[in-house]
N, C-alpha and C positions, 0 to 999 in steps of 0.2 A: 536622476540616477535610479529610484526605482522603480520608473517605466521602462527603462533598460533590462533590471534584473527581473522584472516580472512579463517581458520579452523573450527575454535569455531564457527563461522558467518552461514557459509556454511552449517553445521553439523543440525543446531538451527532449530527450528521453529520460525519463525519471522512474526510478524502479523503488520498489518498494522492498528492500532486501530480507524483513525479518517479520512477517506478516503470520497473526497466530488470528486472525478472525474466524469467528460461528459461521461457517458459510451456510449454515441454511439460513440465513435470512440475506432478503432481497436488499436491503438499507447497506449493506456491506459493499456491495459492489455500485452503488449511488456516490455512496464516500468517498470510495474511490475516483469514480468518474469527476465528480468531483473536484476533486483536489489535482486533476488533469496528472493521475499518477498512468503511465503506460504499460507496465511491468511489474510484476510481483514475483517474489520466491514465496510460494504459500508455505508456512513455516510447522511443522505438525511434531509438537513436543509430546511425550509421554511423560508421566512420574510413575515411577517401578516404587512398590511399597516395600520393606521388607518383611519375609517371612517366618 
C-alpha cells in the first residue's frame, strides 16, 4: 500500500498552495525539488503596523 501511495505521490501534480519562503536563498528551491513538489502559489504576506 505505500509503494502505491508513494507512486500515486510521484506520478501527481502537487502544488504547493501557501508558500511564504526567503527566496534569496538557493536551499529553497532544493527543498522543494525535493520533496518532488511541481507547483507553487509563492505566497507574499505583508503586516501593515498601525499608526
Amino acid at each position: 500500500m505505500i509503494k502505491d501511495a508513494k507512486k500515486i505521490y510521484h506520478e501527481a501534480i502537487v502544488i504547493d498552495g501557501l508558500n511564504v519562503s526567503n527566496w534569496k536563498s538557493d536551499s529553497v528551491f532544493a527543498r522543494l525539488r525535493a520533496g518532488s513538489i511541481t507547483a507553487i502559489n509563492a505566497t507574499v504576506a505583508t503586516r501593515e503596523y498601525p499608526t
